[in-house]
C-alpha positions as CSV (number, residue, x, y, z in Angstrom):
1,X,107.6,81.9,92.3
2,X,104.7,81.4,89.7
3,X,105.0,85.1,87.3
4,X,102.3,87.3,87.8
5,X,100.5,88.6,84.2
6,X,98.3,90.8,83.2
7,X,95.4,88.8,83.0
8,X,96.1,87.7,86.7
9,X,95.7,91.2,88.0
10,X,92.6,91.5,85.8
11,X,90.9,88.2,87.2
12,X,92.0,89.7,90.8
13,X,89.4,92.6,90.0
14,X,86.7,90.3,88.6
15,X,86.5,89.0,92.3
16,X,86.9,92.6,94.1
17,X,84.1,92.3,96.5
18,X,84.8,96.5,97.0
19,X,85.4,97.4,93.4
20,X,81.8,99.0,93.9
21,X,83.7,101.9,95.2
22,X,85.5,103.1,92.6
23,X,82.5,104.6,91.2
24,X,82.3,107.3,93.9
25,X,85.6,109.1,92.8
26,X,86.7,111.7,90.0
27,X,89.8,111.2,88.6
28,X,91.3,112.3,85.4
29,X,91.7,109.8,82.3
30,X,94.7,108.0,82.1
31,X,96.0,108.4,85.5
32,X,96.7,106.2,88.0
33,X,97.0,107.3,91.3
34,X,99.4,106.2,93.7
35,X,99.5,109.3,96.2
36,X,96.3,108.5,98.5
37,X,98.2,108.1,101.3
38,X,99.5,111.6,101.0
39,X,96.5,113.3,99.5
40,X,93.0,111.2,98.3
41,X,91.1,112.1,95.2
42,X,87.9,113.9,95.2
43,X,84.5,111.9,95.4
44,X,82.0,112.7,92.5
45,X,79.5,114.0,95.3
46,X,81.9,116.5,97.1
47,X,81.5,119.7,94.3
48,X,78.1,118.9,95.2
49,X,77.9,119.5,98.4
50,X,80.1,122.7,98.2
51,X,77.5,124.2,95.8
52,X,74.8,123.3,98.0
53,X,76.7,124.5,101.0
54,X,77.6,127.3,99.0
55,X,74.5,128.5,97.1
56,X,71.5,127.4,99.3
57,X,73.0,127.2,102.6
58,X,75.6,130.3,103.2
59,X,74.1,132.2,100.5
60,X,70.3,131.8,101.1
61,X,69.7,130.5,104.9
62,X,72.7,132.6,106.2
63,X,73.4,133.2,109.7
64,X,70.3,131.0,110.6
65,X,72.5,128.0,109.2
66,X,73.7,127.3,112.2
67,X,70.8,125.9,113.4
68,X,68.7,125.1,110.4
69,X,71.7,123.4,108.4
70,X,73.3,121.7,111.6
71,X,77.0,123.9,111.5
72,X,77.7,124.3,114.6
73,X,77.0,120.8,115.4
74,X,79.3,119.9,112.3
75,X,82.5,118.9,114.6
76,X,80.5,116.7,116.8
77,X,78.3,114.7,114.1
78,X,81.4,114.3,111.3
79,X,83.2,112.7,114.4
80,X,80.6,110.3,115.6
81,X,80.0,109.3,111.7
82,X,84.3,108.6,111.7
83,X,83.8,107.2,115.0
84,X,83.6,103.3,114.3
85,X,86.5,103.1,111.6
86,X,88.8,103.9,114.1
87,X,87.5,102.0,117.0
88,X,85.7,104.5,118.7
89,X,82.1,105.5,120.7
90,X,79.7,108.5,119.6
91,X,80.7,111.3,121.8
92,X,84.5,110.8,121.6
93,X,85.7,112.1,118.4
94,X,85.3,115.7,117.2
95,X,86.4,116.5,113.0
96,X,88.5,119.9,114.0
97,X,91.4,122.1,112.9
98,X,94.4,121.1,112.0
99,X,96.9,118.0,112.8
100,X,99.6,120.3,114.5
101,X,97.0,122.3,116.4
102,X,95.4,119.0,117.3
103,X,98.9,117.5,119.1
104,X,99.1,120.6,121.0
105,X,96.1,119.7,122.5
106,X,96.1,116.1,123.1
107,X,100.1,116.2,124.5
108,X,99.0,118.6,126.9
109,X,95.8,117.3,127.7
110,X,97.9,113.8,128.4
111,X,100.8,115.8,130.6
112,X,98.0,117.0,132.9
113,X,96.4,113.5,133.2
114,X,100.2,112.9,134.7
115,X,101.5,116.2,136.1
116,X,104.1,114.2,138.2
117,X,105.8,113.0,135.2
118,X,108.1,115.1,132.8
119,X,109.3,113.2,130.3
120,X,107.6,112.6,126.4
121,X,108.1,109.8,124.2
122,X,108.2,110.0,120.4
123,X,109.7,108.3,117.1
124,X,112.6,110.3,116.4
125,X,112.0,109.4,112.2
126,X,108.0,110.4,112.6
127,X,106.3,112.8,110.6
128,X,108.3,116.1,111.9
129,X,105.0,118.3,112.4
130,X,104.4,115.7,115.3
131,X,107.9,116.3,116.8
132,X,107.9,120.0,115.6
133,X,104.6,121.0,117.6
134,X,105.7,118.9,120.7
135,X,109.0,120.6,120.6
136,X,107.5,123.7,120.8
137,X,104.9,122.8,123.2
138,X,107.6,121.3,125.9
139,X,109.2,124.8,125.3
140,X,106.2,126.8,126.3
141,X,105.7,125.1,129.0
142,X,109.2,125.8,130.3
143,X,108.6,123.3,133.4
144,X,111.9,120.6,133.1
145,X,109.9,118.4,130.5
146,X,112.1,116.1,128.8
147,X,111.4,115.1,124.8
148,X,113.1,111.5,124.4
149,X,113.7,110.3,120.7
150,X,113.4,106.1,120.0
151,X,112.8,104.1,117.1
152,X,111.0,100.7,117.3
153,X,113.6,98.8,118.2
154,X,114.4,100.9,121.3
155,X,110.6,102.3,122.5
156,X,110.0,98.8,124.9
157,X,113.3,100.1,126.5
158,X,112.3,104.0,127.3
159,X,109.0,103.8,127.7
160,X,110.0,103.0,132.0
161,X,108.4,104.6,135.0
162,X,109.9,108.1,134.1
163,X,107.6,108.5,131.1
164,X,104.4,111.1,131.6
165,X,103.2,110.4,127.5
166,X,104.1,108.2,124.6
167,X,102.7,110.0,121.3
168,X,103.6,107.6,118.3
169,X,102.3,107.5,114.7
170,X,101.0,104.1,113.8
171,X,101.6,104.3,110.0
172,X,105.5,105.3,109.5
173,X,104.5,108.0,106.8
174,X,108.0,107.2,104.7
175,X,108.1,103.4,105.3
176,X,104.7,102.4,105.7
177,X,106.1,100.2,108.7
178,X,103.0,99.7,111.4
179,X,103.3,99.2,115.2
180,X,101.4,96.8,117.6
181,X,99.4,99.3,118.9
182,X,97.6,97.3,121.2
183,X,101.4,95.6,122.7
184,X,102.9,99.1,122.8
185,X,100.1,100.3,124.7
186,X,99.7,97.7,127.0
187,X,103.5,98.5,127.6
188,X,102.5,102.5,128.2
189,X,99.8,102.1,131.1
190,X,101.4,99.8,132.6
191,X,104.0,101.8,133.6
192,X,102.0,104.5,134.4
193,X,102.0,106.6,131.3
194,X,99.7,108.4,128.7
195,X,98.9,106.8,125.6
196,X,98.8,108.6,122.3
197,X,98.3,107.8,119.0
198,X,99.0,110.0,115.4
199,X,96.5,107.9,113.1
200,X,96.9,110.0,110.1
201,X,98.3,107.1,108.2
202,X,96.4,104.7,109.4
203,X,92.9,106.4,110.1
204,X,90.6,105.3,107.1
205,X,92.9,102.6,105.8
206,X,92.7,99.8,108.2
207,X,90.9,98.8,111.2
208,X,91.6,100.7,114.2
209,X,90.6,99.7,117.5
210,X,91.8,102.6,119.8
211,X,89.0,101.5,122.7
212,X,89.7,97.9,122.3
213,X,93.9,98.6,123.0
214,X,92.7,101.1,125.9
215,X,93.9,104.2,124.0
216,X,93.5,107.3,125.8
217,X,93.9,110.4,123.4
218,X,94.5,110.3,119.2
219,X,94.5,112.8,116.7
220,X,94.2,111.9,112.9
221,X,93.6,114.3,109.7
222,X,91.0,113.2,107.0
223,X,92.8,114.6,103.8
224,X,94.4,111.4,103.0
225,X,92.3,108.3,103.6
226,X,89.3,110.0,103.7
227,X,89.0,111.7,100.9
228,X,88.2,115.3,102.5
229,X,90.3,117.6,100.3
230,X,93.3,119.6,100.6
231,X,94.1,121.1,103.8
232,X,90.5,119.6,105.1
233,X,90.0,119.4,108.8
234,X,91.6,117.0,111.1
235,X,90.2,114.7,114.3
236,X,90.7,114.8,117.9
237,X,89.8,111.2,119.8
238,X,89.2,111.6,123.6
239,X,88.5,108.6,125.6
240,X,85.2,109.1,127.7
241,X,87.2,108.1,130.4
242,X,89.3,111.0,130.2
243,X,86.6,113.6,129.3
244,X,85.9,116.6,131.7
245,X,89.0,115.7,134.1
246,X,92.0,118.1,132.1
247,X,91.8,120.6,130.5
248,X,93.9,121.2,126.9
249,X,95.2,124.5,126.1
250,X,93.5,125.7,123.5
251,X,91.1,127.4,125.3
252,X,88.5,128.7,123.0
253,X,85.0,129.6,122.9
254,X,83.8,126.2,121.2
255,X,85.2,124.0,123.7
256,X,83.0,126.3,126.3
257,X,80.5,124.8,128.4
258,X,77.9,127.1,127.5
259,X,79.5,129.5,124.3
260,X,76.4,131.6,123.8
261,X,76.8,132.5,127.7
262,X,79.2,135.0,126.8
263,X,81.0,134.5,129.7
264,X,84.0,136.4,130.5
265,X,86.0,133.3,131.8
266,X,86.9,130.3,130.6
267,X,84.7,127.2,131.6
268,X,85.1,123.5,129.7
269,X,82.6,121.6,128.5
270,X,83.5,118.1,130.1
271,X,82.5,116.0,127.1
272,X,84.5,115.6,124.0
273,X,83.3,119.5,123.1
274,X,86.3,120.7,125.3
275,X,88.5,119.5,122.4
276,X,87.1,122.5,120.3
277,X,88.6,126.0,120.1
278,X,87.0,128.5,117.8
279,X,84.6,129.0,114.8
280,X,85.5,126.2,112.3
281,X,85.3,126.6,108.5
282,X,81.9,125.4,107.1
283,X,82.5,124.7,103.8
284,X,85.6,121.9,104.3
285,X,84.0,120.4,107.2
286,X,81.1,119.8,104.7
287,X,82.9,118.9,102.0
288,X,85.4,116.5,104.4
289,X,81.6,114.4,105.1
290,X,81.5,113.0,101.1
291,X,84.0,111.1,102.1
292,X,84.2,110.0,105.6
293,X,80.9,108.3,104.6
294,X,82.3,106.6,102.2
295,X,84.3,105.2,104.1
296,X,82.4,104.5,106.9
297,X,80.1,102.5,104.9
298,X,82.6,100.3,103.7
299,X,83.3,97.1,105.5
300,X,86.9,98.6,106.7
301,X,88.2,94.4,107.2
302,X,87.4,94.4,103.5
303,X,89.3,97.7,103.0
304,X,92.8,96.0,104.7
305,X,92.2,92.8,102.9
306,X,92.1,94.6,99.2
307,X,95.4,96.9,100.7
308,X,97.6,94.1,101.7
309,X,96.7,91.8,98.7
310,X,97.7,94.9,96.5
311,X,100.5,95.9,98.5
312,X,101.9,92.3,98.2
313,X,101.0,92.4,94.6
314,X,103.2,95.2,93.9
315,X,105.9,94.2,95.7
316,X,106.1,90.9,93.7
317,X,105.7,92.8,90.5
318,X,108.8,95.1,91.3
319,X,110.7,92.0,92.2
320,X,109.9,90.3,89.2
321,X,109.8,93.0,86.3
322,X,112.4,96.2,87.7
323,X,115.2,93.6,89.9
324,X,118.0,94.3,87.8
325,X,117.7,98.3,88.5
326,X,118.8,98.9,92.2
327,X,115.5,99.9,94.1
328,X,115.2,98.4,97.7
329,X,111.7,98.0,98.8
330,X,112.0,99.1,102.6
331,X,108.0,99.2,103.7
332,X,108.0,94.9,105.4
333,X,107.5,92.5,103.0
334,X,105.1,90.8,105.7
335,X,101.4,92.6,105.0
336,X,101.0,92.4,108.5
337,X,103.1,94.4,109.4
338,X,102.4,97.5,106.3
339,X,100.0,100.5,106.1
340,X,98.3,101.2,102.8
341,X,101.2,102.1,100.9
342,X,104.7,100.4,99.5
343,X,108.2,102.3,99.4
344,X,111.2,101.7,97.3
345,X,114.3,103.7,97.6
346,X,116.2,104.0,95.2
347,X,119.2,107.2,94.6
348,X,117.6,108.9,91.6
349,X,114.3,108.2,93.7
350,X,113.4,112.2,92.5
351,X,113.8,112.0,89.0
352,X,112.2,108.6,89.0
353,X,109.3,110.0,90.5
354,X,108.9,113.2,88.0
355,X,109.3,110.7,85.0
356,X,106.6,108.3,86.9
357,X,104.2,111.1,86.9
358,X,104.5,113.1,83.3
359,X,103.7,109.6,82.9
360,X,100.8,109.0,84.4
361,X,101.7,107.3,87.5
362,X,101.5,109.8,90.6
363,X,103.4,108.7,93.7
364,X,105.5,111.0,95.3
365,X,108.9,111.3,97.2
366,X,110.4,111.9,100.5
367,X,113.8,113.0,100.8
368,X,116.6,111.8,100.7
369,X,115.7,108.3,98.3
370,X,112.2,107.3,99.0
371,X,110.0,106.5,96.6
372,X,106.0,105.9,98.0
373,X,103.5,104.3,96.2
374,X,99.8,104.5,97.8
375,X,98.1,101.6,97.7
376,X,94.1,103.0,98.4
377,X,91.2,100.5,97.5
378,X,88.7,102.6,97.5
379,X,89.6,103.8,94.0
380,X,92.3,101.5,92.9
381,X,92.3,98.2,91.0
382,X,94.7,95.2,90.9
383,X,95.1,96.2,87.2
384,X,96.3,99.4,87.5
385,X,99.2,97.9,90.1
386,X,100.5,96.2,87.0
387,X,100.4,99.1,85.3
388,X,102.5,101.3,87.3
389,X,104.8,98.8,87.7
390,X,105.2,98.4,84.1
391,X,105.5,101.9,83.4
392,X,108.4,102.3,85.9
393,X,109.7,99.1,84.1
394,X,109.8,101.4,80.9
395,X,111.1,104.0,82.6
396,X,113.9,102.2,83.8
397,X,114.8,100.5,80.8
398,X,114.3,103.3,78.8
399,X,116.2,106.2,81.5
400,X,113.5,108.2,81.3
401,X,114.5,109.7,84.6
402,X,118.1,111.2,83.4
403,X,116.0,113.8,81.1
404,X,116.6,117.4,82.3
405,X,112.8,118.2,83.4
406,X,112.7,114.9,85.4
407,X,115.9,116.2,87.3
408,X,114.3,119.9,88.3
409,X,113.2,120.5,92.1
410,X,109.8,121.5,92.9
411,X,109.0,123.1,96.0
412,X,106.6,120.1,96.7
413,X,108.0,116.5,96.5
């Protein structure tokens, strides 16, 4: 294998054709930041927009912001603007709540779409939040339902005749593994079942076509490829197909067919409204549209190409400068087959991390030994891939890692 230097990486972002992007981000001095995939950076514009949500509209059009300023049309238009990076139409994606709340509503929205069937199909290692919510949802329900844990190699084998839903991530959120979305779904309908899709990895950082694989129901969040901020809103995606024939449970007076009725009974809006429950908060939902429209105006093809070349970039580099140190790169090796970020484990994967960071390098880690590098190229360059990895390099050779302050737990990994 040909060694990779410096000036390689450098000549790599001579010919970025997205580099252009970097520009619409704020991030400290001397940092390079490798945690994206868990939580992006904010864009220049966003403090922006909060003051002028802030100041002009909530402080000087108040209450008649909802009209004049477009709020409580906020869901609906943020969604259609994410619409297209994920493969959907206008009218099927609404930017609301929060992930968790979001599963609640599309499991059960997918159980009634099969109310014969009692049995729901997840990735035992996924995100727990996913399996958390759907535990307790299964539990509510307190109707026989049946949650049934597989892993990839095993989901062609359960996903049979008996299934009602199959709600998977397509982004492994520790090993950055992706799953044939379009294959997998193909195997759900046609046995009958639901198809459901956790995009919170994935949404922002690759092309998704959820109406070219037939998907029926998604949910995504936007604090992590999207740039929206901490804790910003999530997305619900609701096939038209689908739209006005279930209802979710959730039942709130946003997702009413008429809210300013004031009626004293439930009624749904059959469009992609019924996905809504209840007053939303203004000010992230504004914030949360800086970047989704970066995003969306970047050619998302030319997004993945960056991603894989600099996911493959650092996997060389770790190969070639930190072999001799015991880390095991477990995200695949084959691009194809990656999300937007790289993992190594390695058994002081914690410490590693802390020194990586007081360092300037910000990943993050995920118990017990993983190591996660985000690899986002909206904001990062080929150089500073050769950076981190020299800096872990240093680290390494140095045993940065076995300093006391590097070894002491923080509530957040």
């Amino acid at each position: 294998m040909t060694l990779i230097t410096k000036e390689y990486c450098q000549e790599l972002d001579n010919n970025d054709v997205i580099a252009h992007t970097q520009q619409e981000f704020t991030l400290p001095k001397d940092t390079i930041y490798m945690c994206g995939n868990s939580l992006g950076p904010m864009p220049k514009n966003a403090m922006a927009k909060a003051q002028e949500v802030v100041e002009q509209e909530w402080g000087k059009s108040l209450i008649t912001s909802w009209n004049v300023h477009g709020w409580f049309n906020l869901c609906q238009s943020l969604g259609d603007r994410l619409a297209p990076t994920i493969g959907a139409d206008a009218g099927e994606v609404v930017v609301t709540d929060a992930t968790g709340l979001n599963v609640t509503k599309v499991v059960a929205a997918g159980l009634r779409l099969n109310p014969t069937r009692k049995k729901v199909v997840m990735e035992g290692s996924n995100f727990p939040t996913d399996n958390y919510v759907v535990q307790g949802l299964l539990e509510l329900m307190n109707d026989d339902y049946e949650l049934v844990f597989a892993e990839e190699d095993e989901l062609y084998d359960v996903i049979d005749e008996s299934v009602a839903v199959v709600c998977l991530t397509q982004v492994h959120y520790k090993s950055g593994r992706l799953l044939d979305m379009k294959a997998i779904t193909e195997r759900t309908h046609a046995v009958g079942a639901i198809s459901i899709w956790d995009l919170c990895h994935s949404g922002g950082a690759l092309p998704v076509d959820l109406n070219g694989c037939n998907v029926d129901l998604a949910i995504g969040c936007t604090y992590k490829y999207y740039n929206g901020g901490p804790g910003s809103p999530a997305f619900v995606f609701m096939a038209k197909r689908h739209q006005g024939k279930v209802q979710q449970p959730l039942t709130g007076w946003w997702g009413h067919a008429a809210p300013f009725a004031f009626e004293r009974d439930y009624r749904p809006s059959e469009n992609i409204d019924q996905m809504l429950t209840g007053t939303q908060g203004i000010i992230s939902l504004a914030v949360t549209g800086v970047g989704i429209d970066i995003t969306a105006s970047t050619d998302m093809n030319e997004i993945r190409k960056k991603s894989q070349a600099m996911g493959d970039l650092f996997i060389q580099l770790v190969d070639q400068e930190c072999s001799e140190f015991g880390f095991e790169v477990i995200s695949p090796r084959d691009a194809a087959r990656r999300g937007s970020q790289v993992a190594l484990t390695h058994f002081e994967g914690y410490a590693i991390m802390q020194a990586m960071i007081a360092h300037g390098v910000m990943g993050d880690f995920r118990a017990p030994d993983t190591l996660r590098f985000g690899l986002t190229p909206l904001f990062l360059t080929y150089l500073d891939v050769w950076n981190a990895v020299a800096q872990l390099k240093d680290i390494m050779v140095k045993q940065t890692y076995k300093e006391a302050e590097y070894n002491k737990k923080h509530a957040v990994t």
